[in-house]
C-alpha positions in Angstrom: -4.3 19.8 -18.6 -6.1 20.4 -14.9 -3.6 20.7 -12.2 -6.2 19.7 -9.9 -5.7 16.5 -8.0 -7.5 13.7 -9.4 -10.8 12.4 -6.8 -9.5 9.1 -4.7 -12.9 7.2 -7.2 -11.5 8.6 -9.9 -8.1 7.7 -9.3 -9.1 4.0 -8.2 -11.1 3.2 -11.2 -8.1 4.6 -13.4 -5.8 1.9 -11.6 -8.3 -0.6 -11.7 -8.4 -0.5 -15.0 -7.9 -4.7 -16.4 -6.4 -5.3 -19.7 -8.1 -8.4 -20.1 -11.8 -9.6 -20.1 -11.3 -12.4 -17.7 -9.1 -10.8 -14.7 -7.1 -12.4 -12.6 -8.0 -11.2 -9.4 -10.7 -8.3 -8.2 -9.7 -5.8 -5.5 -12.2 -3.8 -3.3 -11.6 -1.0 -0.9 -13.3 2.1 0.6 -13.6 5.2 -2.3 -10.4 6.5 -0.5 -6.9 6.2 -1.2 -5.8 4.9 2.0 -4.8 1.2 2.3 -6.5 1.1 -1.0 -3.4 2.7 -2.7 -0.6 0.7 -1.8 -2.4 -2.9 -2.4 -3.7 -1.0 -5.6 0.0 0.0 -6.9 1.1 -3.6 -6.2 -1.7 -5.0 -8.3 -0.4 -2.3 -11.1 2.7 -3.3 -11.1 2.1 -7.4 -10.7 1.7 -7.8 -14.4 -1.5 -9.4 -14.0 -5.1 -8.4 -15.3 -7.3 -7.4 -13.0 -9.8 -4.7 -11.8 -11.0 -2.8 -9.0 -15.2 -3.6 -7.4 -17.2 -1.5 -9.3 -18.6 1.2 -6.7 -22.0 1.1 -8.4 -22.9 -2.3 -7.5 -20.3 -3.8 -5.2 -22.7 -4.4 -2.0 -20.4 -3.8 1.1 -22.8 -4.7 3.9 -23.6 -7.8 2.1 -19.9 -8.7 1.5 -19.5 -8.2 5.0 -22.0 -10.4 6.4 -21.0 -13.3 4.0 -17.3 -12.7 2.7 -15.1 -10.8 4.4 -13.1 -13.0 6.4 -12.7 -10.2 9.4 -15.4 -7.7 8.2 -13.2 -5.3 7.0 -12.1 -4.1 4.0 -9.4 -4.3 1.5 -10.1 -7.5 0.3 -8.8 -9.7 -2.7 -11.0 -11.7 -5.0 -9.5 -14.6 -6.6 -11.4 -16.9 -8.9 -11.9 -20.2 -7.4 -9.8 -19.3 -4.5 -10.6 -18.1 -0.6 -11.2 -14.2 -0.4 -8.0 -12.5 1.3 -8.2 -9.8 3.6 -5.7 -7.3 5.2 -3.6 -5.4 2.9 -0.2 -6.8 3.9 -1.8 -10.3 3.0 -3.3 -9.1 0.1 0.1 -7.8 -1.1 2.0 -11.2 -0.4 -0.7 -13.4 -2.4 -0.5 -10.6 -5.5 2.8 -11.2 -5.4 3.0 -14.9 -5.5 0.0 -14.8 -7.8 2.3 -13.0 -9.9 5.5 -15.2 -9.5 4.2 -18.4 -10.5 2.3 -17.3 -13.4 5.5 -15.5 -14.9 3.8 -12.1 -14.9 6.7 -10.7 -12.6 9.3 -13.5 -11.3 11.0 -12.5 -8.6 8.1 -10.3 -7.4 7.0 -12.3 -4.0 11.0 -12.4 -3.7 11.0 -16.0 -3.5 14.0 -16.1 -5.6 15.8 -15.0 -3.5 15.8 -15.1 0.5 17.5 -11.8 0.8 14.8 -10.2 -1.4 12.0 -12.1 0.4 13.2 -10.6 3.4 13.4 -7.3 2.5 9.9 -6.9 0.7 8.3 -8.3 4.1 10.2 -6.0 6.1 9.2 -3.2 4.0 5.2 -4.1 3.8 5.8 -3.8 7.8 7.7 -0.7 7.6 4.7 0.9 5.5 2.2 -0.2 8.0 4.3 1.3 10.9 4.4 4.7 8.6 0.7 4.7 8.0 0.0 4.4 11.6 2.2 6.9 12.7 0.4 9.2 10.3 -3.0 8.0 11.9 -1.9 9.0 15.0 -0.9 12.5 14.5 -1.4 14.0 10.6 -5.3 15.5 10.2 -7.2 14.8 6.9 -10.4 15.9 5.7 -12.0 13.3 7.4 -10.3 13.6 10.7 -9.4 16.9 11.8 -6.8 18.3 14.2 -8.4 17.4 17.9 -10.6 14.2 16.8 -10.0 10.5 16.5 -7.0 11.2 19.3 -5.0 14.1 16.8 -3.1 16.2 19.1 -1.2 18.8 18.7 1.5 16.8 20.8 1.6 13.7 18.1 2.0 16.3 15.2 4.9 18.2 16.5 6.1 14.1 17.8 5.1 13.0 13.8 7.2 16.1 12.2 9.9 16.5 14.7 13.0 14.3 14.7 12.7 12.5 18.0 9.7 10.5 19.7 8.4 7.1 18.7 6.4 8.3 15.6 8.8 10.6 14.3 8.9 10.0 10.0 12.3 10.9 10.3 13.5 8.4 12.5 11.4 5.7 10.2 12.9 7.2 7.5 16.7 7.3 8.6 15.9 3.2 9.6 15.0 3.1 5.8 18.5 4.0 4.9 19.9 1.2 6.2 18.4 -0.9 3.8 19.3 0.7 0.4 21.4 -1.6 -0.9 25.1 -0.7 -2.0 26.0 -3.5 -3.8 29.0 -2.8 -7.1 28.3 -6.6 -8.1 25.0 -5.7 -8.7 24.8 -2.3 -9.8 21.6 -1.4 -7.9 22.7 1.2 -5.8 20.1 2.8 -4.3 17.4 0.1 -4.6 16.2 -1.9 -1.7 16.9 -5.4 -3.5 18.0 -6.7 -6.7 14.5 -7.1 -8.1 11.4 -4.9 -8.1 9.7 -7.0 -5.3 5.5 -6.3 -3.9 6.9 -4.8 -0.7 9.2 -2.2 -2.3 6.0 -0.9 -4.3 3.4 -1.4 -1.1 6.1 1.0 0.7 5.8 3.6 -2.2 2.1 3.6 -1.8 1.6 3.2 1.9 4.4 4.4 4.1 6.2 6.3 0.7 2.7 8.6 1.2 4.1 10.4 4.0 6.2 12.0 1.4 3.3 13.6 0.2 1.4 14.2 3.4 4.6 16.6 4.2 2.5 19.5 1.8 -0.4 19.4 4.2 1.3 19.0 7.2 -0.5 22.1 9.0 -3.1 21.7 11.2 -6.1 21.6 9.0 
């Protein structure tokens, strides 16, 4: 097999890909990964069939002009239902989508108000991580000097002190594994598998894997 990474279109179809002829919902982003890879891991994980807009016909300015509630994308497409933008808002209503039908109980964490808690503190904590990584971690479509990336925010982004430092976010993190022996689910944020523990994986969790191209590119 390839080692090479997989193209953010290629991986996006492959986790858009519905089990069922009649989805439950329709998610549409940018060809990037992005805030397309959290809401899209969430999806993958709800139980529910669904797919991703197909890029050779899904009509963003048109969508724009008459759908998007705030002319931005992701959005969520629910049958019958308003469309849903923002990713954090796209997350909860996956979740709950996924609750009530009996897909994933327990994932929206209504359960239990512990859980509920948590998964919304971690869809925040993500968002907080991705912006932190906006603000001072190039890509290939921002480089190191543009969009406001400066070789002070870097050093702030990688170092252990300064209000964007992943280290601080991360050591905050640690206070939310739970440690719980009537449970038996050290090491898990809450007792079920909840929308905002798998949002954090692909949204703030990324910064994981940003750490291999860390250097100024």
């Amino acid at each position: 097999a390839s080692s090479r990474a997989a193209s953010p279109r290629a991986a996006t179809r492959a986790m858009a890909a519905s089990s069922a002829d009649a989805p439950a919902f329709t998610l549409a982003y940018f060809d990037v990964l992005a805030l397309g890879l959290p809401t899209g891991m969430v999806a993958a994980h709800s139980g529910l069939p669904w797919r991703g807009k197909d890029p050779e016909t899904f009509d963003w300015p048109k969508v724009k002009a008459e759908e998007a509630p705030f002319s931005q994308l992701p959005l969520l497409f629910r049958p019958g239902r308003r469309t849903v933008a923002h990713s954090a808002a796209i997350a909860r209503a996956i979740a709950a989508m996924a609750h009530r039908s009996g897909a994933r109980p327990g994932y929206d964490g209504s359960d239990d108000e512990d859980d509920a808690a948590v998964s919304d503190m971690l869809i925040a904590e993500a968002l907080d991580v991705y912006a932190a990584l906006q603000k001072g971690q190039p890509t290939c479509f921002v480089k190191m000097g543009d969009g406001g990336k400066t070789d002070t925010a870097h050093d702030e982004l990688w170092g252990d002190t300064g209000r964007i430092s992943l280290l601080r976010h991360f050591a905050c993190l640690e206070k939310l594994v739970r440690d719980d022996d009537d449970v038996k689910q050290t090491g898990w944020f809450s007792k079920r598998r909840t929308a905002g523990g798998v949002f954090f994986l692909g949204g703030g969790g990324g910064a994981g894997g940003a750490a291999s191209t860390r250097a100024r590119v």
